[in-house]
N, C-alpha and C positions, 0 to 999 in steps of 0.2 A: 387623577382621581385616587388612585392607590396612597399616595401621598397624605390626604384627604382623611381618609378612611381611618388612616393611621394615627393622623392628629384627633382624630374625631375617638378612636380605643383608646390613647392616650389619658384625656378629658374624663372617660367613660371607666376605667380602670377599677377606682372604689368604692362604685356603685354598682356594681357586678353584680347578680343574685346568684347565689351556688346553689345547684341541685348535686345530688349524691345518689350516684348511684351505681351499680355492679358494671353494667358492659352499654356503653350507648345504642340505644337501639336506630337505627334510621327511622325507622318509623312511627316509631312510640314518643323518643325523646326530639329528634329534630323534625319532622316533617307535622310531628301531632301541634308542636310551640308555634310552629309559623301560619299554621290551618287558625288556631286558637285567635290570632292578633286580627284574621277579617281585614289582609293588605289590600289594596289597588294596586292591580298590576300595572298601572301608566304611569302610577309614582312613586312605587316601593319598590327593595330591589332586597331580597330577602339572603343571606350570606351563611355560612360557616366557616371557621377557620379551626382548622389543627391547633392546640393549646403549644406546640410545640413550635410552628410556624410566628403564633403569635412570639412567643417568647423570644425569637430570635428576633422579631422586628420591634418590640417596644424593650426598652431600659430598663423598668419594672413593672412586667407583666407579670398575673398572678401567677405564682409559684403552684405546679400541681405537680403531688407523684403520681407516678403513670398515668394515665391518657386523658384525654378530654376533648370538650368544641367550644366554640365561641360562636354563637348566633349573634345574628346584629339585624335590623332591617334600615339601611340608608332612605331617605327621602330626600328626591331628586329635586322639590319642588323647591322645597326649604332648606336644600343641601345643609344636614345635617342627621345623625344616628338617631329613630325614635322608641327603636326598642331594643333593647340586647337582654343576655342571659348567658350564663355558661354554668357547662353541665361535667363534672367531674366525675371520673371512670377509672374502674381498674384496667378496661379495654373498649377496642371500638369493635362494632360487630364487623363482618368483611363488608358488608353493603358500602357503611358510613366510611372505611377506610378505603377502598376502591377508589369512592368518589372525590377522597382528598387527594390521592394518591395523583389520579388521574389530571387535579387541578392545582397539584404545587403546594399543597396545604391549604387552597382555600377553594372554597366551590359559590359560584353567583345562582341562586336557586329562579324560577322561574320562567 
């Protein structure tokens, strides 16, 4: 799946929407974006990844100075990405860094 995923960021690279802003919040910037999308939990499988984690798995991932995330929400049904966003930072708060931290650079929300 991971494999997947990757071909599917790939694909998805320059269609990226950029938000801008000082420090990601967990709660404002990723948790408020994936409440906002109204998922099904039996078919969406809602994601963040470390812009840094990215960057070492795609070839030309977006280039960001300091920090960021990569939301994505996979759908299991249509196996394929139907929503993404990335959110660019000078830093991440400790919340949203823990929980990368904790998950290798990427966390499966849910």
């Amino acid at each position: 799946m991971w494999e997947f995923i990757l071909d599917c960021l790939r694909s998805l690279r320059d269609w990226v929407v950029d938000l801008i802003v000082t420090v990601v919040s967990w709660v404002e910037n990723v948790v408020g974006w994936f409440k906002k999308l109204k998922l099904d939990k039996k078919r969406h499988i809602p994601l963040i990844i470390d812009m840094k984690t990215l960057r070492k798995q795609l070839d030309n991932a977006p280039v960001i100075e300091g920090s960021g995330v990569f939301e994505a929400v996979y759908d299991e049904q249509t196996d394929e990405m139907v929503a993404h966003n990335t959110i660019k930072a000078n830093s991440l708060d400790r919340k949203t860094q823990d929980a990368l931290n904790q998950g290798g650079g990427m966390v499966v929300l849910g």
